[in-house]
BANU-847907 format. One record per atom (N, C-alpha, C, CB): atom name; x, y, z. Coordinates in Angstrom, 1 decimal. Each point is the difference from the previous one (the first is absolute). Glycine has a CB too. Example, Ala and Ser with C-alpha at 12.3 -4.5 7.8 and 13.67 -1.06 7.14 Angstrom:
('N',(13.2,-5.7,7.8))
('CA',(-0.9,1.2,0.0))
('C',(0.9,1.2,0.0))
('CB',(-1.9,-1.2,1.2))
('N',(1.5,2.3,-1.9))
('CA',(0.9,1.1,0.0))
('C',(-0.8,1.1,0.8))
('CB',(1.2,-0.6,-2.2))
***
This chain:
('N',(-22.0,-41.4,3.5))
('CA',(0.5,1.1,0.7))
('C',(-0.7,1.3,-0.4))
('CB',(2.2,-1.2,0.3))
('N',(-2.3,1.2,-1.6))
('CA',(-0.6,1.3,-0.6))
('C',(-1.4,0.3,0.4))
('CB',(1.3,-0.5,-1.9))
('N',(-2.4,-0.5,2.2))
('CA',(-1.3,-0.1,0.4))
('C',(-0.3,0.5,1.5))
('CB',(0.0,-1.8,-1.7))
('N',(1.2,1.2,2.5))
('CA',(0.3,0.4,1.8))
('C',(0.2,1.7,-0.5))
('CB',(1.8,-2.5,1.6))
('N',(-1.3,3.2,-2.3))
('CA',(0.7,1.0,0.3))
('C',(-1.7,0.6,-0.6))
('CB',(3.3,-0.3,-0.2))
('N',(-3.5,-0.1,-1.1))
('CA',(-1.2,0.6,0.2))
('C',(-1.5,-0.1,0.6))
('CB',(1.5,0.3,-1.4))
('N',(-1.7,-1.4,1.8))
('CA',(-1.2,0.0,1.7))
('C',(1.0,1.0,0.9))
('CB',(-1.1,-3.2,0.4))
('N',(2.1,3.6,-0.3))
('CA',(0.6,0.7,1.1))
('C',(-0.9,1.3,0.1))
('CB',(2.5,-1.0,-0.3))
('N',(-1.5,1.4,-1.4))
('CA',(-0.9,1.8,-0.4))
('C',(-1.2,-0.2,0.1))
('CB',(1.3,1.1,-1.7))
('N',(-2.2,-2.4,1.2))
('CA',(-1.6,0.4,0.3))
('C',(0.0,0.1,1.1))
('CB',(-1.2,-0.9,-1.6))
('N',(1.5,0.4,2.6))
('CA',(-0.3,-0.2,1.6))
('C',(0.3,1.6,0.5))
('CB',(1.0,-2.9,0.5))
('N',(0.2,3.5,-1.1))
('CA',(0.3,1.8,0.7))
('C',(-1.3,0.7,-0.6))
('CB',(3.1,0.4,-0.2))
('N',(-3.5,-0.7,-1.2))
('CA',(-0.6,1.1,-0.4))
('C',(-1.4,-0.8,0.5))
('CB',(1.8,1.4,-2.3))
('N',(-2.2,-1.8,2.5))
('CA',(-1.5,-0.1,0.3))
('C',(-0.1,0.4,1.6))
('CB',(-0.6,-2.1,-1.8))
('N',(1.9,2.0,3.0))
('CA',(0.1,0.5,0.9))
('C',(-0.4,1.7,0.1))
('CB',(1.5,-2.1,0.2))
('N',(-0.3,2.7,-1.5))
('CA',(0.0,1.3,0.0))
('C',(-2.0,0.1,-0.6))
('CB',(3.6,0.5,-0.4))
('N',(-3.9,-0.6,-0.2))
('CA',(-1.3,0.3,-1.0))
('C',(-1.1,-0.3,1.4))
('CB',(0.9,-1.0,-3.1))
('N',(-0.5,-0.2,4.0))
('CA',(-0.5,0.4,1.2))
('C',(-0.2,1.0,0.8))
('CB',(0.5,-1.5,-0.2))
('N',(1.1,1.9,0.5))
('CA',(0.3,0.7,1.2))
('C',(-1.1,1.4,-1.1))
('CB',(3.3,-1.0,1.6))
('N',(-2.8,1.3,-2.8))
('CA',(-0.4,1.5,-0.8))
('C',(-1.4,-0.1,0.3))
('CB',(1.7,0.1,-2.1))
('N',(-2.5,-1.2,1.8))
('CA',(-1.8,0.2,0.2))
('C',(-0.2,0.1,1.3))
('CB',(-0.9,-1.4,-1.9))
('N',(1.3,0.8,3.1))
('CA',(-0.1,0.3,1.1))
('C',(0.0,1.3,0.8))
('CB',(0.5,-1.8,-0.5))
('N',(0.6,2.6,-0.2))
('CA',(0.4,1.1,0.7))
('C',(-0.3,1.6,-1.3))
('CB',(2.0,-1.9,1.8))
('N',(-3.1,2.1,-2.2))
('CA',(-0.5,0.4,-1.0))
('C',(-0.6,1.6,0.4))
('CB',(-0.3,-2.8,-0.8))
('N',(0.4,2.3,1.8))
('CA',(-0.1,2.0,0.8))
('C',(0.2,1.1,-0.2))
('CB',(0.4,-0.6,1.1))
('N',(-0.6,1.5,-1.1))
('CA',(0.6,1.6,-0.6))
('C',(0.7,0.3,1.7))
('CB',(-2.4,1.3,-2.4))
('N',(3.7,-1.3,2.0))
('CA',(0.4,0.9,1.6))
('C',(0.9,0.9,-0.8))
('CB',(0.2,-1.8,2.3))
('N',(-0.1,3.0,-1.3))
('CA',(0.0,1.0,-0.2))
('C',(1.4,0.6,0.4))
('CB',(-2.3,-0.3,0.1))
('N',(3.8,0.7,-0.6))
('CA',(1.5,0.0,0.2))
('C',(-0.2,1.6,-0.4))
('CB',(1.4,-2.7,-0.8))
('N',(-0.8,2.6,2.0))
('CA',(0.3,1.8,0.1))
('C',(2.0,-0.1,-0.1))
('CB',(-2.8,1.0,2.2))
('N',(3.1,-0.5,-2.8))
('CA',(1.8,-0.3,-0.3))
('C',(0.6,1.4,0.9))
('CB',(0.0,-1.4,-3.0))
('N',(-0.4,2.5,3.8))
('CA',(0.4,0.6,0.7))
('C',(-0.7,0.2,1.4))
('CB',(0.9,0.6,-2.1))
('N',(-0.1,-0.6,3.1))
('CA',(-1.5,0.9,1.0))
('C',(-0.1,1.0,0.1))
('CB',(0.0,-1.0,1.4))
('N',(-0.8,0.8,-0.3))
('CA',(-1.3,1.4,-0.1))
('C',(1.0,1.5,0.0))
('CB',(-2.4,-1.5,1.9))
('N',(3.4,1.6,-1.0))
('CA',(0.5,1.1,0.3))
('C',(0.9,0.3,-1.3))
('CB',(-0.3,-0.2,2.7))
('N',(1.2,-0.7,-2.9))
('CA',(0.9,0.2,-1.3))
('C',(-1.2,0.5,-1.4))
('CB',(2.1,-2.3,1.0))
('N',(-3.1,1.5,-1.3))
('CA',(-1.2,0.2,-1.0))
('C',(-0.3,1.4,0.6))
('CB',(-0.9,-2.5,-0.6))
('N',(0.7,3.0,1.7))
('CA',(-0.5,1.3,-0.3))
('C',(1.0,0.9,0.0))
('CB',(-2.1,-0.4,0.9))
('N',(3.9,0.1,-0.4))
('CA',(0.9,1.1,-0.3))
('C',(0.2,-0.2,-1.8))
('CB',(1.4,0.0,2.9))
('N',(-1.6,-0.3,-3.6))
('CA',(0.5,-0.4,-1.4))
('C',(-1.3,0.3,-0.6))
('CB',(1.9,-2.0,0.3))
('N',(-3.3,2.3,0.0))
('CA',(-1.3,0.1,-0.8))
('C',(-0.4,-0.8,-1.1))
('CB',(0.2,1.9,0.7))
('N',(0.5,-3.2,-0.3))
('CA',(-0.3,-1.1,-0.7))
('C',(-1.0,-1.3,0.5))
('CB',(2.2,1.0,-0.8))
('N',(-3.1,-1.9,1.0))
('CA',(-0.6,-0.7,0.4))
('C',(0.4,-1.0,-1.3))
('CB',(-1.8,1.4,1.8))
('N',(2.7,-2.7,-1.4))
('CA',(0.0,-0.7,-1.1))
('C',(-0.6,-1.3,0.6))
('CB',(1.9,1.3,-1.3))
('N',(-2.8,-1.5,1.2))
('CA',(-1.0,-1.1,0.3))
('C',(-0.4,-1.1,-1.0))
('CB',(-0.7,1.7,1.4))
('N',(0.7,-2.7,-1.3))
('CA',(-0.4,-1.0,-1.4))
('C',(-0.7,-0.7,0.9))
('CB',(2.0,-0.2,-1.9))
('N',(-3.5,-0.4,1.2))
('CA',(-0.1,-1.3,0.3))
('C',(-0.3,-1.0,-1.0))
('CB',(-0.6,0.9,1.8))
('N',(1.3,-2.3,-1.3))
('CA',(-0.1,-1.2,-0.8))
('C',(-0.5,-1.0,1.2))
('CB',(2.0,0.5,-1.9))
('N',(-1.8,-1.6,0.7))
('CA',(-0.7,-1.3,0.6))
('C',(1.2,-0.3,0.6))
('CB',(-1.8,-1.0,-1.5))
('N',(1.5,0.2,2.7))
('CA',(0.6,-0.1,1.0))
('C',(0.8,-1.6,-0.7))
('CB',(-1.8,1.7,2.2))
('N',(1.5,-2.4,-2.9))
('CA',(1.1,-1.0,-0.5))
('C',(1.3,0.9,-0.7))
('CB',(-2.2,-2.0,-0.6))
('N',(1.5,2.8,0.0))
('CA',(1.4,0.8,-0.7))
('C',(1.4,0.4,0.9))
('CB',(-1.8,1.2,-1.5))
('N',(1.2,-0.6,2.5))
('CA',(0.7,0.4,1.0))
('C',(1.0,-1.2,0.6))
('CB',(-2.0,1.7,0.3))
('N',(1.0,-2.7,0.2))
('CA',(0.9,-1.3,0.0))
('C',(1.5,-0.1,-0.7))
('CB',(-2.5,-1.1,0.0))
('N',(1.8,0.6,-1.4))
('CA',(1.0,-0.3,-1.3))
('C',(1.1,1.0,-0.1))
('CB',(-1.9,-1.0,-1.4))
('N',(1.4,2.3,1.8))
('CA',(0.9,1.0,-0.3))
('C',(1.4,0.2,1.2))
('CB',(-2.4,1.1,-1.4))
('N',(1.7,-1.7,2.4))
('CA',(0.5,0.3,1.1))
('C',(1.7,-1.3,-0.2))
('CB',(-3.1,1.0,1.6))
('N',(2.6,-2.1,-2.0))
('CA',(0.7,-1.0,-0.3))
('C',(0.8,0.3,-0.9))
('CB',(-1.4,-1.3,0.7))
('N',(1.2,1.8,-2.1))
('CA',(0.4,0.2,-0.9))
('C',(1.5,0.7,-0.1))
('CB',(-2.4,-0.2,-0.4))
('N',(2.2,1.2,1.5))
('CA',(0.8,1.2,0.5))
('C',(1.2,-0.4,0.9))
('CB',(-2.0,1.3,0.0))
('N',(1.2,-2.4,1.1))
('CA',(0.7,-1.0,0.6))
('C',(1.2,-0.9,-0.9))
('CB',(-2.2,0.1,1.4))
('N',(1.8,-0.7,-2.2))
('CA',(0.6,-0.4,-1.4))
('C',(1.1,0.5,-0.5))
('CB',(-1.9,-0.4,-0.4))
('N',(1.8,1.5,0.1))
('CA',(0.8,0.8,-0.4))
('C',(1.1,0.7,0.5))
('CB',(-1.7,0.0,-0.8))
('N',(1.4,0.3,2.2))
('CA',(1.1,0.2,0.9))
('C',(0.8,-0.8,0.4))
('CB',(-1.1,1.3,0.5))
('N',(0.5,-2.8,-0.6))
('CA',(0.9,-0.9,0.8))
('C',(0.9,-0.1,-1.3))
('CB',(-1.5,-1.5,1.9))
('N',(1.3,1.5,-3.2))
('CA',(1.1,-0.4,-1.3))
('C',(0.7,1.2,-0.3))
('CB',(-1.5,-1.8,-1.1))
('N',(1.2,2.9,1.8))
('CA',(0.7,1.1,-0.2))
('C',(1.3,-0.3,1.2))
('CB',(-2.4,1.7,-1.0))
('N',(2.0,-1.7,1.9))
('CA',(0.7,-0.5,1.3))
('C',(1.2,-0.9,-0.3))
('CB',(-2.2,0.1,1.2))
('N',(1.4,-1.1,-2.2))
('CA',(0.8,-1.6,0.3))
('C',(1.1,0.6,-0.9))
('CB',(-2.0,-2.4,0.3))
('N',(1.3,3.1,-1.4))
('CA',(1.3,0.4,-1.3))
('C',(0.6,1.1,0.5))
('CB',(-1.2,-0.6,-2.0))
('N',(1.1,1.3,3.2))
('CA',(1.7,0.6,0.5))
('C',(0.7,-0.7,0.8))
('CB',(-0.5,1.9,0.0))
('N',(0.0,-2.8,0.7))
('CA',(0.6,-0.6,1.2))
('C',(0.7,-1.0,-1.1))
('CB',(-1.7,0.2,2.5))
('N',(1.6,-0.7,-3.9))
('CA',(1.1,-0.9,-0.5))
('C',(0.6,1.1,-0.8))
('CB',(-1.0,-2.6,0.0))
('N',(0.7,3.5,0.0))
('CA',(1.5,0.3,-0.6))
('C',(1.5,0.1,0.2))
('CB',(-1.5,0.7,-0.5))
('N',(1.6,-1.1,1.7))
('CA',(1.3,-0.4,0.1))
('C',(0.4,-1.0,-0.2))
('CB',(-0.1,1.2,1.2))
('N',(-0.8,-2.1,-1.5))
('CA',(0.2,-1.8,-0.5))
('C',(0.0,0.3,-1.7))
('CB',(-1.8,-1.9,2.3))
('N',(1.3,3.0,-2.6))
('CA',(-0.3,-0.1,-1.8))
('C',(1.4,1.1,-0.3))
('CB',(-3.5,-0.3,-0.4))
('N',(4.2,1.4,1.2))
('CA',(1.2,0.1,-0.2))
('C',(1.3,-0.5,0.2))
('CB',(-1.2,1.2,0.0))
('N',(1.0,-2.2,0.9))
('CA',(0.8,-0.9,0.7))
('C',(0.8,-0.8,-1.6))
('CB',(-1.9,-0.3,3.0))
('N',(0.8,-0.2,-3.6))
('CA',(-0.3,-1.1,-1.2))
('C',(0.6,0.7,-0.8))
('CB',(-2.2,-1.2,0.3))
('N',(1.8,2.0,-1.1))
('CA',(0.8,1.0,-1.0))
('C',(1.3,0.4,0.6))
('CB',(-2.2,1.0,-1.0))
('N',(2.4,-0.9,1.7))
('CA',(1.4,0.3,0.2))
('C',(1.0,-1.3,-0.1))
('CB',(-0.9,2.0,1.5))
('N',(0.7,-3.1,-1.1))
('CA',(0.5,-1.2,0.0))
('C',(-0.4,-0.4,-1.8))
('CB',(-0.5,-0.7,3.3))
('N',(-0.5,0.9,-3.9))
('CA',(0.2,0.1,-1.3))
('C',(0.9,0.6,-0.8))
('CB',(-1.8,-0.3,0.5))
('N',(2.1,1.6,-0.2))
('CA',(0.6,1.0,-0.3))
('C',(1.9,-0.5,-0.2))
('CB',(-2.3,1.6,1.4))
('N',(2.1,-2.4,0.2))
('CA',(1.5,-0.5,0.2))
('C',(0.2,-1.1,-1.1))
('CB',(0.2,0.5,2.7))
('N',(-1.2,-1.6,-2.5))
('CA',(0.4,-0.8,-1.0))
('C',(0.1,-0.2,-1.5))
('CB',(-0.6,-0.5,1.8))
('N',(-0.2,1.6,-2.0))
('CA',(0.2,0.4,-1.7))
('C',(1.4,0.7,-0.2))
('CB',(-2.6,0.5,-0.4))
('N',(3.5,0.4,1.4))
('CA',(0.8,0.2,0.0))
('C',(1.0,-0.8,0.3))
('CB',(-1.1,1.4,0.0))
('N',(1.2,-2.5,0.8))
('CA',(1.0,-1.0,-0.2))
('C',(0.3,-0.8,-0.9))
('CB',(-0.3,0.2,1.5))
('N',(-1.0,-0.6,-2.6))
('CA',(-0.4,-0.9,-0.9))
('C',(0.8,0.6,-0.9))
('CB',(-2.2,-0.9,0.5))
('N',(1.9,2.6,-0.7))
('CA',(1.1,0.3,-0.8))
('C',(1.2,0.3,0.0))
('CB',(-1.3,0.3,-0.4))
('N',(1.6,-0.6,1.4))
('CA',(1.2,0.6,0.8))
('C',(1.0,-2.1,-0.4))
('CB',(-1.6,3.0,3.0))
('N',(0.7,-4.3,-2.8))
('CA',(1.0,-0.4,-0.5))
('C',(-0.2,-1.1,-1.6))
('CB',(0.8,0.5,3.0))
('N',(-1.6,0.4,-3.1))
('CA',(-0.3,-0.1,-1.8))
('C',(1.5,0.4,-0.6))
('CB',(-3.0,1.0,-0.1))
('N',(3.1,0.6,0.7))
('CA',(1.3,0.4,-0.5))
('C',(1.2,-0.5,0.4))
('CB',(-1.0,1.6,-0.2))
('N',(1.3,-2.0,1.6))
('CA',(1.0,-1.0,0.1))
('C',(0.2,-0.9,-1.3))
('CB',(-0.5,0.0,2.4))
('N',(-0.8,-0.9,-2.4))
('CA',(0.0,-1.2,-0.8))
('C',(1.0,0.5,-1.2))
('CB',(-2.6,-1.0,0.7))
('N',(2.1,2.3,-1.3))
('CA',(0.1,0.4,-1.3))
('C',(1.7,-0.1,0.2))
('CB',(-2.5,1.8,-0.7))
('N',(3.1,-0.8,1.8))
('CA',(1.3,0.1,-0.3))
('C',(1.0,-1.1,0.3))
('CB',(-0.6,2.2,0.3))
('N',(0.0,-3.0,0.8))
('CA',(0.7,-1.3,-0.3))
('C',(0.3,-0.8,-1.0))
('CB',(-0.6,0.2,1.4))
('N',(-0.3,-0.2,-2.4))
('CA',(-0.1,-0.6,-1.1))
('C',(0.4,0.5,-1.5))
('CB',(-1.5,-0.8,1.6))
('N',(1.9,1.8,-1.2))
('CA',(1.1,1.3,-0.9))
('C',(0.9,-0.7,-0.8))
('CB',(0.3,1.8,1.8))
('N',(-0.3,-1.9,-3.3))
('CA',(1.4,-0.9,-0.2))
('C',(-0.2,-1.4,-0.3))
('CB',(1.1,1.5,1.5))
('N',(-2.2,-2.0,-0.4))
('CA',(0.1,-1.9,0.0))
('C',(-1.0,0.5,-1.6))
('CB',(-0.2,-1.9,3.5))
('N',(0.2,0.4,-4.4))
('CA',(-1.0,-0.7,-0.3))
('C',(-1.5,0.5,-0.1))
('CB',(1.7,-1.4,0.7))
('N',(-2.2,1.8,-2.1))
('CA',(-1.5,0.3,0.8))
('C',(-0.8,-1.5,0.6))
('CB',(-0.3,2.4,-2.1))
('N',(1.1,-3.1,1.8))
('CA',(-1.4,-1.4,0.2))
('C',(0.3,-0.8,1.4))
('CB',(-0.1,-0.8,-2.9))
('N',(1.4,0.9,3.0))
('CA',(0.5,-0.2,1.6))
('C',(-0.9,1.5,0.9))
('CB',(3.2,-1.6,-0.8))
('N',(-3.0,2.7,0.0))
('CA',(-0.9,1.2,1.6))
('C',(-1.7,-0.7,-0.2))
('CB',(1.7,3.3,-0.3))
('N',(-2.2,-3.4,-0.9))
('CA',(-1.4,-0.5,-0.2))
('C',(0.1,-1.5,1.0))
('CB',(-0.4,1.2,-2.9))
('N',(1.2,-1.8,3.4))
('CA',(-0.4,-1.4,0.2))
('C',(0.2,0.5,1.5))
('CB',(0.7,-1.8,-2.2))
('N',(0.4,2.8,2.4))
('CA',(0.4,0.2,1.7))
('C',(-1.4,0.8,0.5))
('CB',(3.1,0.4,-0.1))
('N',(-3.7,0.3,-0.6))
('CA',(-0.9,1.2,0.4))
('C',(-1.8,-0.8,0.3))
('CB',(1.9,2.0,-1.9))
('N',(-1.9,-3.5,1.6))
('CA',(-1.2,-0.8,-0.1))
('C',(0.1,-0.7,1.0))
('CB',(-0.4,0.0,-2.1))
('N',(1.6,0.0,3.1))
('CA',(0.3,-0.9,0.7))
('C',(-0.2,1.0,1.2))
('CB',(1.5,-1.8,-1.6))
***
């Protein structure tokens, strides 16, 4: 199983090391337009290789979806702690019962009732 998993990663990364030499281009990312760039007197223009852009583009993609996915459960990850919350509080809630029922008896009769 260990060997499948890794022919897997060689199989992505020789894809990606493909896709990267293939697309090896200088293009040219202007991050504002033209009219905004000339109200602000800024031109912020970069160019990279056009694989970067790819990766980067995905990367970002990536990131948003687990940003996404981790608000949309938080109502399943407060849901849980709260139902935790309860049951730690009942546990102790009849821990102490146990205790006062057993007020008085025998310590080895409450040790034998309390295992049961």
């Amino acid at each position: 199983m260990r060997y499948i998993r890794y022919a897997c990663i060689a199989v992505f990364a020789i894809a990606l090391i493909t896709i990267a030499l293939a697309n090896r281009g200088m293009v040219q990312i202007q991050l504002l337009p033209e009219e905004l760039a000339g109200l602000f007197a800024v031109s912020p223009k970069v160019e990279l290789p056009l694989f970067l852009i790819i990766y980067g583009g995905i990367l970002v993609g990536l990131l948003v979806g687990f940003v996404w996915e981790w608000m949309r459960e938080h109502t399943h990850r407060s849901g849980a702690a709260k139902s935790a919350r309860e049951v730690r509080r009942l546990e102790r809630e009849v821990k102490q019962l146990k205790g006062e029922k057993h007020q008085g008896k025998d310590d080895v009769i409450a040790l034998l009732d309390e295992a049961v």
